[in-house]
N, C-alpha and C positions, 0 to 999 in steps of 0.2 A: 674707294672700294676697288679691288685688283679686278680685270678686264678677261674672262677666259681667252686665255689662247687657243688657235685652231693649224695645227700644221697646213701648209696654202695646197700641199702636195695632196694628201689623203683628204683633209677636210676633218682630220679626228682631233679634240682635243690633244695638248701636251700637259706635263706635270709642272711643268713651270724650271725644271733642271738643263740646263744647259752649260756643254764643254763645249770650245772652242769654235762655236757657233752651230753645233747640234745640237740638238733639243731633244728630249726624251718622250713618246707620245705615253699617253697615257692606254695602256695594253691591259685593260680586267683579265682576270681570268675566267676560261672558257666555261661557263655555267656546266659543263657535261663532268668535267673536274669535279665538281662539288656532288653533283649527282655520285660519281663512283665514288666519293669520299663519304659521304653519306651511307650508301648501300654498304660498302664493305665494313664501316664502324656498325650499322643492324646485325651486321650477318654477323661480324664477331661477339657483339654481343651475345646475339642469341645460341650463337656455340657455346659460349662460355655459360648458358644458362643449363644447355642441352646436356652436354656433351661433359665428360672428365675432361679436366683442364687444367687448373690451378692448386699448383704443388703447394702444402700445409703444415711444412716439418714430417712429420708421423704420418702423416695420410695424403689427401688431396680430395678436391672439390669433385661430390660423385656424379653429377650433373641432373637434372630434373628425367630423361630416358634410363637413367641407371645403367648404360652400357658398359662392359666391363673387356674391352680385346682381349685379354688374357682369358676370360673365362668361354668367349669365342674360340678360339685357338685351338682352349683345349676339348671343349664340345665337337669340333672338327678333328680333333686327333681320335678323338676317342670312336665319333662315327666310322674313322675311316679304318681303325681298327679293328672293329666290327664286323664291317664291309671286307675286309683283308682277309679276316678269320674265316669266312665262308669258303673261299678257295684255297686259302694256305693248308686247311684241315685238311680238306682231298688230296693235294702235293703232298701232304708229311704221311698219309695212310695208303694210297692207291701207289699199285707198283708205276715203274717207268713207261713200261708198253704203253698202260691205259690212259697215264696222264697225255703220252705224247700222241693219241690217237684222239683225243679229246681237245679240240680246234679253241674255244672258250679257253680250255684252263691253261693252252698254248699262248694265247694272246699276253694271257698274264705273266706266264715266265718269262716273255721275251721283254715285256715293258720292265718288269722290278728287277728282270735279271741282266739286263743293258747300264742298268743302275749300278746293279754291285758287281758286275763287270769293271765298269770304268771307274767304280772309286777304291776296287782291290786289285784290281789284274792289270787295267791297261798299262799300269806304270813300266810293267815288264815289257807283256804281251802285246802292245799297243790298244789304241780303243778298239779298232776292228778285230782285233784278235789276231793279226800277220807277222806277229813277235815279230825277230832284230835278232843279230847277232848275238849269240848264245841265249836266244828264246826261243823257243817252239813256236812255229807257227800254227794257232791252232786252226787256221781257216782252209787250211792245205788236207786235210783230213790223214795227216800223216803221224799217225798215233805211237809213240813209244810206249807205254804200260796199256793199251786196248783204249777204244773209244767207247764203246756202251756206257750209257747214265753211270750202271755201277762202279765199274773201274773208273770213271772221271771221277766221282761221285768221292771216290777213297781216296783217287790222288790230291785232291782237294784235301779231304780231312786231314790225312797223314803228312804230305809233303811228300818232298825225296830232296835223300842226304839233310833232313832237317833237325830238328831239336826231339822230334816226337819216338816216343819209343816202337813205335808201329811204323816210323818211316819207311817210304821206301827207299833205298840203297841200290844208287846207280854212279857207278865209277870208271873210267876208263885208264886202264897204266901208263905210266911214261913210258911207252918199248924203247925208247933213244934216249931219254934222260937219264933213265934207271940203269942202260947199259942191255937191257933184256936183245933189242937187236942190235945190228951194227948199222953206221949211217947207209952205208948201199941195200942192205936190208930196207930201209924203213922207204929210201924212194921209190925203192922196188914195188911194197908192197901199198904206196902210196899212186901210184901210177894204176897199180891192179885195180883200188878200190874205185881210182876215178873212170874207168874202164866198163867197172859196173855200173853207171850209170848213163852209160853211152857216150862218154865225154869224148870229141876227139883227141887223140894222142900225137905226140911229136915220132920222130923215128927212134930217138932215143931212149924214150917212156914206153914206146911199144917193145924196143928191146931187152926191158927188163921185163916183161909180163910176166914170163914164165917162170922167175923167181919170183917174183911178187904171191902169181898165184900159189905157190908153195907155201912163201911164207904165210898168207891168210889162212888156208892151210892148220896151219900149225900151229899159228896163235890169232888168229880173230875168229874163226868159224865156232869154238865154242859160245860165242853169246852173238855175233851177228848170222849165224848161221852158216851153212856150207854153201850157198849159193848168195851170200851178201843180204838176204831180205827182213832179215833182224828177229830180235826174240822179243816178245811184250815181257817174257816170266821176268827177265831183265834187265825192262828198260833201254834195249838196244835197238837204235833204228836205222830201219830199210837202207841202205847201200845202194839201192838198185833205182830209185826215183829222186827226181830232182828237189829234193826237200833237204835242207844241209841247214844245220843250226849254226854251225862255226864257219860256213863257206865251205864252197866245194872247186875252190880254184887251186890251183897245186901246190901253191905256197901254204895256204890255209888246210889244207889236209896232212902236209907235211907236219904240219906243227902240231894239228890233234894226235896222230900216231906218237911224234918223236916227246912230246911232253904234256901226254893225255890230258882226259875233260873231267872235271867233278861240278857239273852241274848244281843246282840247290832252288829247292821251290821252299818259301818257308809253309808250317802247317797251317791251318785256317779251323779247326775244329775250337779251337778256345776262343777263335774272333768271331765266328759269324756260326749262327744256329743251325741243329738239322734242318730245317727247311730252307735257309737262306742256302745253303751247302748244295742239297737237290735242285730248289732251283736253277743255280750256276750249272751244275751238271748238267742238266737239262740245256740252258743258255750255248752252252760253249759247244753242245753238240751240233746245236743247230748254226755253227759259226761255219762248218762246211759245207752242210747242206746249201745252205743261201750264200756261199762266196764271201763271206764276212764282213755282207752289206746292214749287220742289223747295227 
């Protein structure tokens, strides 16, 4: 009858395996092992008794609670649209003033309207709304077609330069491309404009003002105005503050005169609802008041 071995070291049995004069002890496994091995075969059972689980071709196993996530999901969609409808009603019926003087129905625009901010606008205008190079900044409160809900409100539905028959239409000429000025004209009158916004000038740039100012004159002050501060009627903006959609450094002004801007918002009235529309109007006004932290 074979004699248990005892390792001399531990004092634990061995299995009787031995290489090259090591010995194998004999190592059970850890009773706690079997406890979670145990526990977690109940608990999946009893899921699989509970709970949907087991795909059946055509159907699946409905479980003994009859839970259904899809039919949760959509009980939650449907509450929450409910819950939506209470406020959205007020938004699509009460003018701009009242919604924006009413603190509650504010909270709302800013949360659904930060929403569809960032999954329609920021791609331009970034998420804060401080556009980029040939975008508006809308957080500057430096409005080309007027700021009020309303006029946001249209520019939104319509566009500009878009596909929409109501677009609005804002364009700027090549004066140098087109041949309309001559290149001394256009630094001239590129010098002036950056003058209007206090920019310091070289002695150079300052010696052409006085042509400059002529030529603005003559052909910019019908749409940016006589003193540079622009026209909303069309889309032309302010000259006179540091807001520059294309750059305001001399290179960058050169280039908008010598082979003008045709901007393009596309329209949003077929993508997104009246109410989705007002809210963003609402959204984007408040992107200067608050610094463009929302």
């Amino acid at each position: 009858m074979a004699t248990e071995r005892h390792d001399p070291i531990t004092g634990r049995p061995t299995t009787g395996h031995e290489w090259n004069g090591i010995e194998e002890l004999e190592t059970p496994v850890p009773r706690v092992v079997f406890f979670f091995l145990i526990a977690g075969t109940l608990f999946a059972v009893g899921y699989w008794l509970l709970m949907p689980a087991w795909p059946l071709g055509w159907t699946y196993t409905k479980g003994l609670l009859g839970i259904d996530q899809r039919t949760v999901v959509t009980r939650q969609v449907e509450q929450a649209a409910v819950s939506r409808a209470v406020w959205a009603d007020r938004i699509a019926g009460e003018d701009f003033a009242a919604i924006a003087a009413d603190e509650e129905l504010m909270r709302h625009v800013r949360d659904t309207g930060r929403t569809l901010f960032v999954d329609n606008c920021a791609v331009c205008h970034g998420v804060r709304g401080t556009g980029g190079p040939g975008f508006p900044n809308l957080a500057a409160g430096a409005w080309l077609w007027g700021g009020d809900p309303e006029t946001i409100a249209e520019t939104i539905s319509v566009g500009i330069n878009s596909t929409d028959d109501d677009t609005r239409i804002s364009q700027m000429m090549a004066f140098g491309r087109d041949g309309v000025l001559e290149i001394g004209q256009v630094r001239a009158v590129a010098a002036y404009v950056r003058s209007l916004s206090g920019q310091q000038l070289g002695e150079t740039d300052q010696a052409r003002l006085p042509e400059g100012q002529e030529v603005f004159a003559a052909n910019c002050a019908a749409c940016h105005g006589e003193e540079g501060k622009g026209m909303a009627e069309a889309g032309a903006p302010d000259l006179t503050d540091e807001n520059w959609i294309y750059g305001g450094d001399a290179q960058s002004v050169f280039t908008t005169i010598y082979s003008g801007r045709q901007g393009h918002m596309p329209h949003w009235q077929d993508r997104l609802s009246p109410v989705d529309i007002r809210i963003l109007a609402l959204y984007v006004g408040t992107l200067a008041t608050d610094g463009g932290t929302q």
